[in-house]
Rosetta silent file (secondary structure, phi, psi, omega in degrees, C-alpha in Angstrom):
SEQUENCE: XXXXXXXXXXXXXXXXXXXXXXXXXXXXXXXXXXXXXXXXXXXXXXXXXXXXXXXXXXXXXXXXXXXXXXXXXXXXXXXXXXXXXXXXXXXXXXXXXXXXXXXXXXXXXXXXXXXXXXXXXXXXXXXXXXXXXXXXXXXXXXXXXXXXXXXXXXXXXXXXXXXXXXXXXXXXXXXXXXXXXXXXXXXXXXXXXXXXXXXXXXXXXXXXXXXXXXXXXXXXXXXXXXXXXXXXXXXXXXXXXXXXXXXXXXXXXXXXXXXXXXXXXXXXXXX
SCORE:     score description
SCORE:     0.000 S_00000001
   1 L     0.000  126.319  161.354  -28.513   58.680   11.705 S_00000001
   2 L   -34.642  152.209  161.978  -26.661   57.366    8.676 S_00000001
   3 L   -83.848  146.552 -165.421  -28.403   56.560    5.834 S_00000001
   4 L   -85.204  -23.571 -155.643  -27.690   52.208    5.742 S_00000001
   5 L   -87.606  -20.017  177.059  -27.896   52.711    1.783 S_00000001
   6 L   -51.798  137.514  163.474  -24.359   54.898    1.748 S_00000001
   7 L   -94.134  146.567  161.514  -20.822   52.610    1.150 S_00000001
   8 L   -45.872    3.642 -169.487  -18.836   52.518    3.566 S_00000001
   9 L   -95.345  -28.086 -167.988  -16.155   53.921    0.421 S_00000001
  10 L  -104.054   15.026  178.474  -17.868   57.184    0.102 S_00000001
  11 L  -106.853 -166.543 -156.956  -18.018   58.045    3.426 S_00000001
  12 L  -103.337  166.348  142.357  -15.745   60.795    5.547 S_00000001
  13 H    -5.694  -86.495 -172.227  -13.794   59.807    8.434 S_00000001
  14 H   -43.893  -33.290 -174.643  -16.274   61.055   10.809 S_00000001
  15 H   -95.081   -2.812  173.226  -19.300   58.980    9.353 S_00000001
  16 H   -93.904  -29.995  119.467  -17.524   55.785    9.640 S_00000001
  17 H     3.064  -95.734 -148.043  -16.668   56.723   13.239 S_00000001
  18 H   -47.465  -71.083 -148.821  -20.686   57.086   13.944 S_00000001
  19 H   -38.889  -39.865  177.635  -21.389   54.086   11.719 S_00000001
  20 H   -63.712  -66.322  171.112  -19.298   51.730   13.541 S_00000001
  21 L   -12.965  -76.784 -137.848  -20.609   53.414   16.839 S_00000001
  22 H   -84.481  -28.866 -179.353  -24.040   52.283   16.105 S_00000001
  23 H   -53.748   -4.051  176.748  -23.624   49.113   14.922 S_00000001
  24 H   -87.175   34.661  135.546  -22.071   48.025   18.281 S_00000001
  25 H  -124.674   42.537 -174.276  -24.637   46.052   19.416 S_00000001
  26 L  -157.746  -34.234  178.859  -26.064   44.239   16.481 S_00000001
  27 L  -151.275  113.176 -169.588  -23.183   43.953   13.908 S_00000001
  28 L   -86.009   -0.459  157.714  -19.824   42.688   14.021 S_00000001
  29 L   -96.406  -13.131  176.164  -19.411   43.080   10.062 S_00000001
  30 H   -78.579  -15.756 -157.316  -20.535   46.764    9.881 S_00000001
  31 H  -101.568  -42.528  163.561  -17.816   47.781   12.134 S_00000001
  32 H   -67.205  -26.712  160.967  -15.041   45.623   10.391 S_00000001
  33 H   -52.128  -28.358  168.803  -16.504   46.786    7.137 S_00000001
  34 H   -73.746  -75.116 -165.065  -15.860   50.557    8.971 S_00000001
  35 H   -59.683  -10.890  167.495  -12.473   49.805   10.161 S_00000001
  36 H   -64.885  -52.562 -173.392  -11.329   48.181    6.668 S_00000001
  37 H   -55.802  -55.691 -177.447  -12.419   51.389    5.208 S_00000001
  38 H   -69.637  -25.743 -178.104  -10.943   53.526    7.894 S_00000001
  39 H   -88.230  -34.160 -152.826   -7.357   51.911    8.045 S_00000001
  40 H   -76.332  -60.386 -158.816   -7.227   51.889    4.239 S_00000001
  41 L   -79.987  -61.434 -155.350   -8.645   55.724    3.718 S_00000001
  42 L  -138.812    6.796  148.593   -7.478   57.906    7.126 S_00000001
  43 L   -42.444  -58.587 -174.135   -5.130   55.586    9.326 S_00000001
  44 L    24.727   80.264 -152.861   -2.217   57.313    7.992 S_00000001
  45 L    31.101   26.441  179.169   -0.097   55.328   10.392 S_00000001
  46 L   -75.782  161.065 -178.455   -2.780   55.097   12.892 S_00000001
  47 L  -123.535  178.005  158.943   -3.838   51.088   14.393 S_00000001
  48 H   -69.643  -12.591 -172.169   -6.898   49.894   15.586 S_00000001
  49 H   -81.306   14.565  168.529   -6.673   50.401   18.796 S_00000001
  50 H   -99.518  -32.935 -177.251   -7.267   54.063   18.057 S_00000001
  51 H   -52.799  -50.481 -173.436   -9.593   53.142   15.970 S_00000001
  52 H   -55.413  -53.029  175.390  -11.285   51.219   18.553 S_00000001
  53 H   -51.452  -75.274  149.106  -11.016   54.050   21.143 S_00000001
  54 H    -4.803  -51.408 -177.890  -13.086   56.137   19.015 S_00000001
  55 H   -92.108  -42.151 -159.876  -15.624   53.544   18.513 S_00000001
  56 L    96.453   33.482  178.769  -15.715   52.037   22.384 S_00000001
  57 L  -102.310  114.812  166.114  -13.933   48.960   21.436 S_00000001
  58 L   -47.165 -158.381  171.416  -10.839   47.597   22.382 S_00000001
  59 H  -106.181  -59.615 -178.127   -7.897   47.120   19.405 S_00000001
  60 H   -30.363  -70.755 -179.640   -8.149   42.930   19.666 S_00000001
  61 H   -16.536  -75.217 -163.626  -12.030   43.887   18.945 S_00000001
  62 H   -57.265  -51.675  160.938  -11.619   46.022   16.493 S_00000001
  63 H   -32.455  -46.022  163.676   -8.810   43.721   15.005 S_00000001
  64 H   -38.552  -92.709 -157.939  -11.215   41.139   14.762 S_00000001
  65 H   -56.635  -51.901 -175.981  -14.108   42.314   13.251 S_00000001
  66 H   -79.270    7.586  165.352  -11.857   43.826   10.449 S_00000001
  67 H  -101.073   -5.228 -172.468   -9.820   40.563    9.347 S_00000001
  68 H   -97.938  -30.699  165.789  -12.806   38.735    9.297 S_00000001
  69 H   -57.980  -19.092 -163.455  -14.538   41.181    6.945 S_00000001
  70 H  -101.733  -13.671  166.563  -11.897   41.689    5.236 S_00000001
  71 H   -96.286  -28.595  159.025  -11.386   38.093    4.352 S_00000001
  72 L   -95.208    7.707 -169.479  -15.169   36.606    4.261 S_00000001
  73 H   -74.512  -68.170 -145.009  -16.909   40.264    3.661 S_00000001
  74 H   -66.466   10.792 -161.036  -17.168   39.783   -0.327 S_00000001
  75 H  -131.790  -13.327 -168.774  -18.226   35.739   -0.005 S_00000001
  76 H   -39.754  -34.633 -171.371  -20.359   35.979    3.109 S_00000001
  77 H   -59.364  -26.805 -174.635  -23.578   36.545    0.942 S_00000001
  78 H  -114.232   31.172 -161.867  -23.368   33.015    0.252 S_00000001
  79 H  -140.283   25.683 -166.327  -23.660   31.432    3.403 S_00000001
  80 L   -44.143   -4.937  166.741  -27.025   32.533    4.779 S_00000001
  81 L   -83.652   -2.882 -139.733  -27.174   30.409    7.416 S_00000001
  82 L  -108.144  124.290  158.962  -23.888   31.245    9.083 S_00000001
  83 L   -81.961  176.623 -167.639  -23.052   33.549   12.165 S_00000001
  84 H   -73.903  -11.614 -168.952  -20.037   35.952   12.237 S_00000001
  85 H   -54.381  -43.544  170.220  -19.240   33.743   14.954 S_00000001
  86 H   -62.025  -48.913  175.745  -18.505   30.810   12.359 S_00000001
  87 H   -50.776  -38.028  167.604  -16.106   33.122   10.204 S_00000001
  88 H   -38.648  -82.421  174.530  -14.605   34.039   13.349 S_00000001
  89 H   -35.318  -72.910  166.808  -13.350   30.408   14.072 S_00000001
  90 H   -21.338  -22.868 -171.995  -12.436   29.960   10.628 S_00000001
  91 H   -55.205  -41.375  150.439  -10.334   32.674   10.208 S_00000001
  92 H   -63.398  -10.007 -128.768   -7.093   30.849   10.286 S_00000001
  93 L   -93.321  123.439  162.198   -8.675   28.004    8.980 S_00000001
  94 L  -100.891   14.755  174.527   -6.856   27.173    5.063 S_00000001
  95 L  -119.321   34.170  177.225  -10.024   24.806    4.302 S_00000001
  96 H   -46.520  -81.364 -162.858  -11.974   27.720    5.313 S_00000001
  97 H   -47.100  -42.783 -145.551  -14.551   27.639    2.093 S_00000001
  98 H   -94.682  -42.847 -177.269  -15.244   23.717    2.553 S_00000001
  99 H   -71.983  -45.018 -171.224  -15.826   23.937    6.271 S_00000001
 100 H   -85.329   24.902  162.026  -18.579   27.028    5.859 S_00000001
 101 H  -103.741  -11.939  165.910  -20.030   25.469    2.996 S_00000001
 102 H   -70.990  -83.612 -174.168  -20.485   22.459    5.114 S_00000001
 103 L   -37.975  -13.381  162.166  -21.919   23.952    7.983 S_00000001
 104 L   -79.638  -20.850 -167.815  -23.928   25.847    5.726 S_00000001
 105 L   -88.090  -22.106  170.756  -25.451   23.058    4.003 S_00000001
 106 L  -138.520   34.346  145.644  -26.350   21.893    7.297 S_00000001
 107 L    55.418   39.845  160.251  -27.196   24.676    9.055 S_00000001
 108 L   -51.085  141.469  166.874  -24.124   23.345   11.913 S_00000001
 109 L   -99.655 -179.906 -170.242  -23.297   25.825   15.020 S_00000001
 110 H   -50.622  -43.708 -143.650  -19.590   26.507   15.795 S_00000001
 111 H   -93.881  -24.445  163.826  -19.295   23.835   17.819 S_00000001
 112 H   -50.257  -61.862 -173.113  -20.896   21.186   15.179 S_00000001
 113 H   -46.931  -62.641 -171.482  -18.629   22.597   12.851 S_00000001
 114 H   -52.776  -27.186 -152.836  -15.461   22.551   14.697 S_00000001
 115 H   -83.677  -42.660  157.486  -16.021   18.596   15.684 S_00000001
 116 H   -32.326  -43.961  156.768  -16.575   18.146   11.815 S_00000001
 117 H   -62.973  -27.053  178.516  -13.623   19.373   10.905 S_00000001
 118 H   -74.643  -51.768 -152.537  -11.384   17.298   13.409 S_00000001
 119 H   -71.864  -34.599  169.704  -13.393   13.978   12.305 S_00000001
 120 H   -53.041  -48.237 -158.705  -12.691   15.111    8.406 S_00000001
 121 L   -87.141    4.082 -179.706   -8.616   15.677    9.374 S_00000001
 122 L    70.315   22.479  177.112   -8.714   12.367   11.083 S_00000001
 123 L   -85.674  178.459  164.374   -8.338   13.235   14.601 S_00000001
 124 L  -110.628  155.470 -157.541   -9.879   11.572   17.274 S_00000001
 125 L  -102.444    9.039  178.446  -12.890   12.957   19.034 S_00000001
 126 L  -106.844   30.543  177.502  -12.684   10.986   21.914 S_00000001
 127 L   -98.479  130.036  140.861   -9.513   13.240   22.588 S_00000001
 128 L   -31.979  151.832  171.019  -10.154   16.728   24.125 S_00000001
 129 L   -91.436  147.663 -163.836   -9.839   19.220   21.419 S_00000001
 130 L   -65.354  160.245  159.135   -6.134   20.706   21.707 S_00000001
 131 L   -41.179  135.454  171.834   -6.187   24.151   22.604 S_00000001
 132 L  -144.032  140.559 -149.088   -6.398   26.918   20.595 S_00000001
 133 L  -110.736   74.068  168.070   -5.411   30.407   21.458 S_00000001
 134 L   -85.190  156.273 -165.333   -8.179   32.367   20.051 S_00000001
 135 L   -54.653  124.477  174.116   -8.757   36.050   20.528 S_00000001
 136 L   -24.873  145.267 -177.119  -10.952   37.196   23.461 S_00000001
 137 L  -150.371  119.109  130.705  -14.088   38.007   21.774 S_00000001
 138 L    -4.826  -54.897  176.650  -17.460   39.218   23.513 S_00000001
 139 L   -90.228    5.787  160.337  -19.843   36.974   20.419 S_00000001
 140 L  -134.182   85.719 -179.101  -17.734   33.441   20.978 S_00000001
 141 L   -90.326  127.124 -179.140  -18.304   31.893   24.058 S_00000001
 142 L   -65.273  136.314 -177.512  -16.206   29.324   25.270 S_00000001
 143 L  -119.808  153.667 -173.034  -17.749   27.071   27.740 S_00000001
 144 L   -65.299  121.736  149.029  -15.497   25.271   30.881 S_00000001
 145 L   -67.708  -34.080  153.694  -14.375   21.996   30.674 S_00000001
 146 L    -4.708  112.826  179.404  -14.077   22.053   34.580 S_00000001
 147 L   -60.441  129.330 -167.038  -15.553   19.271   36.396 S_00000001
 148 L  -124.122  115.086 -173.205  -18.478   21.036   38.565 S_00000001
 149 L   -75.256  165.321 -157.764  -20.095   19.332   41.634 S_00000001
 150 E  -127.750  158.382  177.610  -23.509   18.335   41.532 S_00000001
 151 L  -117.837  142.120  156.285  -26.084   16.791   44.607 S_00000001
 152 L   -46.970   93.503 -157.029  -27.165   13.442   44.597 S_00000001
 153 L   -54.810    0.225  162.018  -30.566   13.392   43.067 S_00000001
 154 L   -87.954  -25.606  174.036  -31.789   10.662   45.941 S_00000001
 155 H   -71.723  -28.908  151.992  -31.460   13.375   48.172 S_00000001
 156 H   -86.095   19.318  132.566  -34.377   15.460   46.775 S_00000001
 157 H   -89.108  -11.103  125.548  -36.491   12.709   46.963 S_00000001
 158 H   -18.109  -64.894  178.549  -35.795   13.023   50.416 S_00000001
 159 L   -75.953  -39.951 -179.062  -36.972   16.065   50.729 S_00000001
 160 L   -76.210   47.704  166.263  -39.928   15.753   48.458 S_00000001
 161 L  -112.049  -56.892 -159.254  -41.068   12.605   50.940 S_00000001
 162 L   108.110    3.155  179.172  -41.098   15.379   54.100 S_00000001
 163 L   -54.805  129.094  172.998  -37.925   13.144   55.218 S_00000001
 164 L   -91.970  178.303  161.656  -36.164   15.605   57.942 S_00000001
 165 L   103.544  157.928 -173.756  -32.740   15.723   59.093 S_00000001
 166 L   -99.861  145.910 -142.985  -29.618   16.997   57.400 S_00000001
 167 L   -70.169  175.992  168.220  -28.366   16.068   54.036 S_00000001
 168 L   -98.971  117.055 -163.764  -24.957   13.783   54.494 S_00000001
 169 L   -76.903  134.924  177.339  -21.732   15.538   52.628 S_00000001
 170 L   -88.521  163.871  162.294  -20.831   12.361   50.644 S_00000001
 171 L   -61.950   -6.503 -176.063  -17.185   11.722   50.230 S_00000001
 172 L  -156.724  115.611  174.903  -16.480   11.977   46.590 S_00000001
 173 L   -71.948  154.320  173.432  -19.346   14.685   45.190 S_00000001
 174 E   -84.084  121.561 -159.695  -20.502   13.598   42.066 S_00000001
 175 L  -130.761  167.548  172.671  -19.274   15.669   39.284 S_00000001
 176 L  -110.401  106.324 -163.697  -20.149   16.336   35.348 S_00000001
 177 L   177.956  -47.405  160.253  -16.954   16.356   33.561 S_00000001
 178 L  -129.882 -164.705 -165.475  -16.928   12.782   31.614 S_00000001
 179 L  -127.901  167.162  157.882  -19.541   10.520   30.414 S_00000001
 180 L   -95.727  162.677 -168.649  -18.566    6.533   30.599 S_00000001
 181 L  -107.775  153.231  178.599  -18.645    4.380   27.302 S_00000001
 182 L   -96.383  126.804 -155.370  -20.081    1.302   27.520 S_00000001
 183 L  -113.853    3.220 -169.114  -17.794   -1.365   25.743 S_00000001
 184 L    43.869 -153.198 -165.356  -20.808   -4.205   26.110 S_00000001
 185 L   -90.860   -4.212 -147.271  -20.228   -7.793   27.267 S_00000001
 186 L   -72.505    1.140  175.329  -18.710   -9.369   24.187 S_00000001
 187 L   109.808  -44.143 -165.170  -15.065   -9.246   25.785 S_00000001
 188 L  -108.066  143.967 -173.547  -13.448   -6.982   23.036 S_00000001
 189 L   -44.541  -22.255 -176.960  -11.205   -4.874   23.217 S_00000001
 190 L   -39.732  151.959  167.089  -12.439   -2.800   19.981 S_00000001
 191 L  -165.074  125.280  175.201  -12.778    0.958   20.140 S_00000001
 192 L   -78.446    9.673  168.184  -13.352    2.981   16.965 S_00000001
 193 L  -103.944   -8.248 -160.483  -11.449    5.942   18.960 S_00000001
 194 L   -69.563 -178.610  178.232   -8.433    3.963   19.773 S_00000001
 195 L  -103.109  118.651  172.955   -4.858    5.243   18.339 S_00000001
 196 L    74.340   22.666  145.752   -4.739    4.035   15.099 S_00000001
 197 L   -67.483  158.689 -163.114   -7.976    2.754   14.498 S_00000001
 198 L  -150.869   -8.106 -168.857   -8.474    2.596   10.724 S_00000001
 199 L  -116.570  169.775  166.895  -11.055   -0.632   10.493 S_00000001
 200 L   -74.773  159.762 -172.162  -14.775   -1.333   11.210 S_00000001
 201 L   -60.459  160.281 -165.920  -16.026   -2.606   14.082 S_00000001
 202 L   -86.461  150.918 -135.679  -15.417   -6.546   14.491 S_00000001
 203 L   -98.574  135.225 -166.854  -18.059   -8.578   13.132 S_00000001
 204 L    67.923   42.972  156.751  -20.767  -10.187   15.665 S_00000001
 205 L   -86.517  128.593 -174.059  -20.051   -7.325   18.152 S_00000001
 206 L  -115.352   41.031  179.135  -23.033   -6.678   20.330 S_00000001
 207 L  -124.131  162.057 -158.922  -21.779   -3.823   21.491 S_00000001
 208 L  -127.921  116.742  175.963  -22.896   -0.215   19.434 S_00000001
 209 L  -116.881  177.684 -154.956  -20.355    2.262   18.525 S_00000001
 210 L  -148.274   99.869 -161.863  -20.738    5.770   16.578 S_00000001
 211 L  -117.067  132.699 -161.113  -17.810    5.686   14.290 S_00000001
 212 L  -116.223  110.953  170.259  -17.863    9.544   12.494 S_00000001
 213 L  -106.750  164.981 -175.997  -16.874    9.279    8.967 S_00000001
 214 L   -86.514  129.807  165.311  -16.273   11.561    6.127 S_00000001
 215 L   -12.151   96.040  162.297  -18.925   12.866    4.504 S_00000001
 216 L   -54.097  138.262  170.373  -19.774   12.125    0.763 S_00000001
 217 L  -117.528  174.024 -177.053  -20.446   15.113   -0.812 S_00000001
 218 L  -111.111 -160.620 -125.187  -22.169   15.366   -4.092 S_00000001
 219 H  -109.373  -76.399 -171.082  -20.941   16.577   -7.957 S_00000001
 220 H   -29.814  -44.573 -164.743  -23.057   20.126   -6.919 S_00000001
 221 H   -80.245  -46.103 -148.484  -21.400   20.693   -3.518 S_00000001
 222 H   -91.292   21.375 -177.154  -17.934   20.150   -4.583 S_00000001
 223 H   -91.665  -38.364  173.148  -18.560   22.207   -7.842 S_00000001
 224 H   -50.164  -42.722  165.852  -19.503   24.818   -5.001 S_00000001
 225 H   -77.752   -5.901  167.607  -16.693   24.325   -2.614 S_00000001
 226 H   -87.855 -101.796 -170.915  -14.272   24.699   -6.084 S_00000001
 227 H    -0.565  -67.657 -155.881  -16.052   28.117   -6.956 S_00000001
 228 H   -66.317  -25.862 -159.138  -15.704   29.176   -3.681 S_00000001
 229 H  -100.222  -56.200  165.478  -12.068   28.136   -3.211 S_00000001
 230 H   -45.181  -41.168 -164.795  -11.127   29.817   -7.185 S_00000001
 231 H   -97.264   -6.977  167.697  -12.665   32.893   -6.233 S_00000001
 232 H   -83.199  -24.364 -160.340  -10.382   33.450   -2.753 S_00000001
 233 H   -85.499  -22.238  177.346   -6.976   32.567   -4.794 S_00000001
 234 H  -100.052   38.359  155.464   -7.997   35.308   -7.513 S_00000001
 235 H  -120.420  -39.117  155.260   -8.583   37.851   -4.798 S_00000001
 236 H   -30.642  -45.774 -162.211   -5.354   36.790   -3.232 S_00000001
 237 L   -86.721   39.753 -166.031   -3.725   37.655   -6.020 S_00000001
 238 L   -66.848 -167.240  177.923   -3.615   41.286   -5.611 S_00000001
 239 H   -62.311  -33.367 -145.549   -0.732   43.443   -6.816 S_00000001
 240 H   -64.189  -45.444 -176.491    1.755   43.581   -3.980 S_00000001
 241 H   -51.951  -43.629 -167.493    1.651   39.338   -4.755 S_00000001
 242 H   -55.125  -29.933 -173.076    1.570   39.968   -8.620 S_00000001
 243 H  -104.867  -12.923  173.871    5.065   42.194   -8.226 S_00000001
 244 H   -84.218  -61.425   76.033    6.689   39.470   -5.841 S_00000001
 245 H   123.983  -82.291 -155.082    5.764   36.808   -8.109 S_00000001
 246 H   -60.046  -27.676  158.212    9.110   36.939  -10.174 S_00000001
 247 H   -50.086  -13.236 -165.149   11.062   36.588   -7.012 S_00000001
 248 L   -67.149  164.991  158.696    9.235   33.277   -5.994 S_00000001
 249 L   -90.260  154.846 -154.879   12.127   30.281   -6.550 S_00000001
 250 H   -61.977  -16.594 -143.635   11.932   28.972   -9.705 S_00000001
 251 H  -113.462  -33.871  171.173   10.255   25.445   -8.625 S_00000001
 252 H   -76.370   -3.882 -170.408    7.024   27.451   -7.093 S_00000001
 253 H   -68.164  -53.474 -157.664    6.907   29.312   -9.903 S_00000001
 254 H   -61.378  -52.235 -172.766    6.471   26.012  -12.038 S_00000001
 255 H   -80.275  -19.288  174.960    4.063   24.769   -9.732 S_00000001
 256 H   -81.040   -5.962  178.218    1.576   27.636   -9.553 S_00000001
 257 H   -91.801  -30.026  161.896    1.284   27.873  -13.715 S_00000001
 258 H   -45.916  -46.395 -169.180    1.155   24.157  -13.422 S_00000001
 259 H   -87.395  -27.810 -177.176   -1.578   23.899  -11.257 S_00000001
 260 H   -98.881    8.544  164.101   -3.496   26.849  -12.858 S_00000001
 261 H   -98.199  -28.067  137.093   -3.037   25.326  -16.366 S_00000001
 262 H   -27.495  -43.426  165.592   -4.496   22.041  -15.152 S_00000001
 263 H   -63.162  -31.575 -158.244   -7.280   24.147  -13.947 S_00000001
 264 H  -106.044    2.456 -164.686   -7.851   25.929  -16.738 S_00000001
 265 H   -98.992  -42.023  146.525   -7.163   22.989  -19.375 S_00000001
 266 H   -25.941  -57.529  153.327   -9.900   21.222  -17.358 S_00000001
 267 L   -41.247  -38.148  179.838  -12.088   23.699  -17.280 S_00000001
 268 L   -72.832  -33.823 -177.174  -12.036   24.098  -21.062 S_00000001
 269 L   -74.250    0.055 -151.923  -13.295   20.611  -21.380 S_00000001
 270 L  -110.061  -20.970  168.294  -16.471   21.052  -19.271 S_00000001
 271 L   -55.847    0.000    0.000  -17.614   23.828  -21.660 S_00000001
């Protein structure tokens, strides 16, 4: 057995091998935390899916677990509520820091989270969410939108009566698949889900809608969600960017010292 207290930096080939090994049933960041280590130190033009082979993993797997580490491993620390499962979604995500600092703040699952994020971007939620063609994963389960049939719940009260005789196949099974909204009696047409609503509901409406707006946050959170968002653009900013830099066209150039001397002229004033 490893010792847990070793970095993954100081270890050989071989022990990053076992380490990953054991960690496959309990932790999807030790083994991208191996395989960061392992492409960077010993790939020498090797991929994951060797890596992976090694381990008992596929290469998607392994793929995985090491982009998500390698882009949430140093910030992760600060999000104790959060499963890898949420980084996971997120991973493409470029409002990444804002969404897990929400869902952290309120302790959201994935599925909270994603519906947060659509109602912040202004979509509408009484829309299916569009598809999105994330990686097979073992630790994100999708669940079927598929309509599924179901038995009419008068028929086991049938049975629990002692009633005899054989059930009747109805003609249209009853299925689980939507729910209907109730629009009450007042006549109108309102729907805070409609295309292109933008207003509150109309006034003396007796009917009760659940209109999902964005979130105030407070001076603290969004000093948190800045921190958080400053400390991925200076990690970004390795060399390989640092030596393209002068190649940028002249007008992005302008705008990233623009934008980081607004930050930092800001910044000055708060001292």
């Amino acid at each position: 057995m490893i010792d847990q207290t070793d970095t993954t930096a100081k270890m050989t080939e071989d022990q990053l091998i076992d380490r990953a090994r054991e960690a496959l049933s309990d932790s999807s960041w030790v083994i991208g935390e191996c395989a960061a280590q392992w492409t960077k130190k010993y790939a020498k033009g090797r991929t994951d899916a060797d890596f992976g082979a090694m381990v008992g993993l596929s290469g998607d797997q392994i793929y995985q677990r090491r982009r998500v580490w390698e882009t949430f491993g140093d910030v992760r620390e600060q999000y104790q509520h959060l499963k890898w499962s949420h980084y996971y979604i997120a991973l493409t995500w470029d409002d990444a820091p804002e969404c897990l600092q929400w869902a952290e703040e309120n302790q959201a699952t994935v599925a909270e989270l994603k519906a947060w994020r659509r109602a912040v971007n202004g979509e509408d939620l009484s829309i299916s969410e569009p598809f999105e063609e994330y990686p097979v994963d073992s630790e994100v389960a999708f669940v079927s939108d598929e309509p599924i049939s179901v038995k009419d719940p008068s028929e086991y009260g049938q049975l629990d009566r002692g009633e005899s005789g054989s059930r009747e196949q109805s003609d249209s099974p009853a299925t689980v698949g939507a729910h209907a909204r109730d629009v009450g009696g007042s006549g109108s047409d309102y729907s805070p889900f409609r295309s292109g609503a933008g207003a509150p509901a109309p006034q003396g409406s007796n009917s009760e809608v659940a209109v999902v707006a964005k979130p105030e946050i407070t001076p603290e959170q969004a000093i948190k969600r800045i921190c958080s968002a400053v400390e991925r653009c200076h990690k970004m900013l390795n060399p390989e960017v640092v030596s393209a830099f002068p190649e940028l066209s002249p007008k992005l150039k302008k705008r990233f010292i623009k934008a980081v001397s607004d930050l930092n002229s800001t910044a000055a004033r708060l001292q």
